[in-house]
N, C-alpha and C positions, 0 to 999 in steps of 0.2 A: 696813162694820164699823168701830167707832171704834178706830184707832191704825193701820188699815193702809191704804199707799198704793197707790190702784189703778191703773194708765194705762187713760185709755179712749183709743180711737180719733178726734180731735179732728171728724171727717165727722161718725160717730153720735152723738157729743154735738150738734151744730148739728141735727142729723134730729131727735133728740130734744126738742131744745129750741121747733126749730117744730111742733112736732107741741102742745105747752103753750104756745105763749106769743099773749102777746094784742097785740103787735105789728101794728097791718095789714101796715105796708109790709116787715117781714120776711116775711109769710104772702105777700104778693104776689110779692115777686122769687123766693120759693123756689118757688112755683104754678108763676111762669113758668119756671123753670129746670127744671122733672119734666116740663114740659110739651115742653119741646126749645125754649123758647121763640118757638112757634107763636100764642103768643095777648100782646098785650100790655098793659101793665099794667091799664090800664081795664076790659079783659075780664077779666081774673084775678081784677080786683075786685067784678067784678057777679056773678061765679059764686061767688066767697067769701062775698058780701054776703048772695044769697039762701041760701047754707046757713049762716046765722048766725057765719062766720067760721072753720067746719071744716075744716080743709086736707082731710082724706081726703074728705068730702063733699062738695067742692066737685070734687074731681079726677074724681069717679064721674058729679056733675051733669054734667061736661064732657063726658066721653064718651059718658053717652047723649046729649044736645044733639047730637050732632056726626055718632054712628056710624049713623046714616041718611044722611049726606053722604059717610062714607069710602067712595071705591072697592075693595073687598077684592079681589084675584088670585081667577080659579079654576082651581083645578088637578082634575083625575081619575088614580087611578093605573088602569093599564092591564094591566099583568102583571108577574110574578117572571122575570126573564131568568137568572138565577142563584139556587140554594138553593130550588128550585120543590118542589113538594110529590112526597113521594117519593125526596127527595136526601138522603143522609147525608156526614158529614163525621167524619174521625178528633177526636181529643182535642187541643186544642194546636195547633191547625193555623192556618196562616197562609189566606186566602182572601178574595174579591171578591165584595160581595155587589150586583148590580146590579137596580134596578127599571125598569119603562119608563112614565113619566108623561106626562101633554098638559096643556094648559094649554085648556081647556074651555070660556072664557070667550069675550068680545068683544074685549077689549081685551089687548094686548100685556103681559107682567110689566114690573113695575119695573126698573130696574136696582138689583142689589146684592143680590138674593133668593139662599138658601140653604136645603139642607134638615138641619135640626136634630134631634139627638136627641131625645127627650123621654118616653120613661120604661120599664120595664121592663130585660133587658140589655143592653149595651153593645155588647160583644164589642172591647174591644180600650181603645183611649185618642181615637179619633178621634171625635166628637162633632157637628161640623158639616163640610159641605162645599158649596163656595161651583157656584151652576148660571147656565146664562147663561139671559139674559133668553130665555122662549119667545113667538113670536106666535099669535096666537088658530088657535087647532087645531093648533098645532104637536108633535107628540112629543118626547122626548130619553130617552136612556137614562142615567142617571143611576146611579154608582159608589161604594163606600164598602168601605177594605180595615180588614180584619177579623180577628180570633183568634179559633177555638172556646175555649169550655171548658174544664179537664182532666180534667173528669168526665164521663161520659156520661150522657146525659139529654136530654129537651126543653127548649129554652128560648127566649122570645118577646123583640123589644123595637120599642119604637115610634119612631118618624119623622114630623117633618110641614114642609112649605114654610113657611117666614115671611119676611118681609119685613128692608130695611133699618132699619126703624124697631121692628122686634121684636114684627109684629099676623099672626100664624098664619094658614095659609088650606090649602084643600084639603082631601082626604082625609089619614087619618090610614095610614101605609103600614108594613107590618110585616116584622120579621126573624121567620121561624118557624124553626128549627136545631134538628136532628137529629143529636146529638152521639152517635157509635158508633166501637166500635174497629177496623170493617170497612170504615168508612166509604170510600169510592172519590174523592168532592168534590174533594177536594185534589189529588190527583194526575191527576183531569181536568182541574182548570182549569193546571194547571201545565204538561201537555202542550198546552194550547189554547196558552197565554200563550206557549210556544216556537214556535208554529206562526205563532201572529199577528207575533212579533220577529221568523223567518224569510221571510215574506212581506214584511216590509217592508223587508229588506235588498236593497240594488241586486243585481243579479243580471246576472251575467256574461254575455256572450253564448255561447252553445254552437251548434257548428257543429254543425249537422244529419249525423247519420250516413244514409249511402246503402240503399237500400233491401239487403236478405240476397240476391235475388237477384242485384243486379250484385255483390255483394262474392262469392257462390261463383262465378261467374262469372271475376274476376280472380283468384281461387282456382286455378281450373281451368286457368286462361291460364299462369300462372307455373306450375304442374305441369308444362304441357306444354312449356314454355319449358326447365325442368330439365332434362327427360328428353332434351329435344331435344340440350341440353347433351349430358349423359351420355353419348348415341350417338354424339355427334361427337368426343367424348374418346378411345371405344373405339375407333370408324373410326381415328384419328388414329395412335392406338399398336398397329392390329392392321398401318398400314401398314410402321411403325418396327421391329416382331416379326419373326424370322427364323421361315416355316413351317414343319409340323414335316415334313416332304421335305429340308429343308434343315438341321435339327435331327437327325433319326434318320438312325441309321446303320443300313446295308442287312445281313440277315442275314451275307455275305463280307464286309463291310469296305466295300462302294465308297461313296462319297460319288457323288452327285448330279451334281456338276460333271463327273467322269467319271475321276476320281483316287480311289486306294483307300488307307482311312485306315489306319496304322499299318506302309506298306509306302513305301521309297524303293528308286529305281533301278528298272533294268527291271523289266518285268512280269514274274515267273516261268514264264509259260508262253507266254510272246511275247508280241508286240503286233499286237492284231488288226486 
């Protein structure tokens, strides 16, 4: 619009400008630069040349030329380890959605492959996550943490393997979510996830307790040990006890010794 200043973005003007301008050797270093700079100049040129000097034409001639040469990864997904069919999850919820994949091919992954989001819902902010290279037949279970909805509802989202250089390969692997307010999901995996942090804590050594038997056993032992006490205590003090012969007084008065209690001096009726 005439009188008003606009900022462009100084990148998209240059994209712009190769995309019109009739430059070769701008059309060629910029070829080579989309390119990752895998082809060089010559070759940038002979692909521009036969598409009349197209940049987008010539980037598409390249890759068919070529994509019978690239070795693409093969991956298979295998099963839902988590959120499997028949699983609900509350509203809002925090949660681990894992799949189990193989790598199906001949040949070993790349290094630096991940599995990327790519379309449908999200569930959360986490969008890629990086996997380690698999060998031919190998499995791995593969993780990505996640937030339900706050609505209830069903909701789908898509996943697929791509490479370091950003070329997709494998099956296309899916989030299916069962969003309900009864849902149980979260607070299984929340009890797993403490089991599995419990499990991997060192763990003390615990002395083995003795079988019930020998313990009533040594039960029994110190019962009889008490007891054993106990009679010896009573033996002990019935010896120190005055019997009661020697305690009770005889209907007359005499005591036992052969003296009569509550009388001094002679006998009142002599002494026999």
């Amino acid at each position: 619009m005439e009188g008003m200043d606009v900022d462009l973005d100084p990148e998209l003007m240059q994209k712009f400008s190769c995309l019109g301008t009739t430059d070769k050797d701008v059309l060629i270093s910029e070829f080579q630069r989309l390119l990752g700079f895998q082809l060089n100049p010559a070759g940038c040129a002979f692909f521009l040349d036969m598409t009349n000097w197209n940049l987008q034409a010539a980037i598409g001639a390249y890759y068919d030329f070529e994509s019978p040469n690239i070795s693409v990864p093969s991956m298979s997904f295998v099963e839902d380890v988590t959120i499997g069919e028949g699983e609900s999850i509350p509203p809002d919820t925090q949660f681990t959605k894992t799949w189990r994949i193989q790598n199906s091919g001949a040949e070993a992954w790349p290094p630096g492959v991940c599995l990327k989001y790519v379309g449908g819902d999200q569930f959360g902010h986490v969008n890629m996550v990086m996997v380690r290279s698999l060998e031919p037949q190998e499995m791995a279970d593969v993780s990505v943490q996640m937030c339900s909805p706050s609505i209830a509802g069903m909701y789908q989202g898509q996943w697929r393997m791509c490479t370091a250089t950003g070329l997709y390969y494998g099956d296309v692997i899916w989030v299916i979510l069962s969003v309900e307010v009864g849902g149980l999901l979260g607070v299984t995996q929340q009890l797993s996830s403490f089991e599995t942090e419990f499990n991997t804590q060192p763990h003390r050594k615990i002395r083995k307790s003795r079988p019930t038997v020998v313990r009533e056993d040594l039960i029994e032992k110190e019962l009889k040990k008490d007891i054993r006490g106990e009679l010896q205590k009573e033996r002990n003090l019935d010896l120190h006890r005055p019997t009661d012969l020697q305690t009770r007084s005889s209907p007359l008065g005499f005591h036992p010794s052969g003296t009569r209690q509550g009388f001094h001096g002679p006998y009142p009726f002599g002494q026999s």
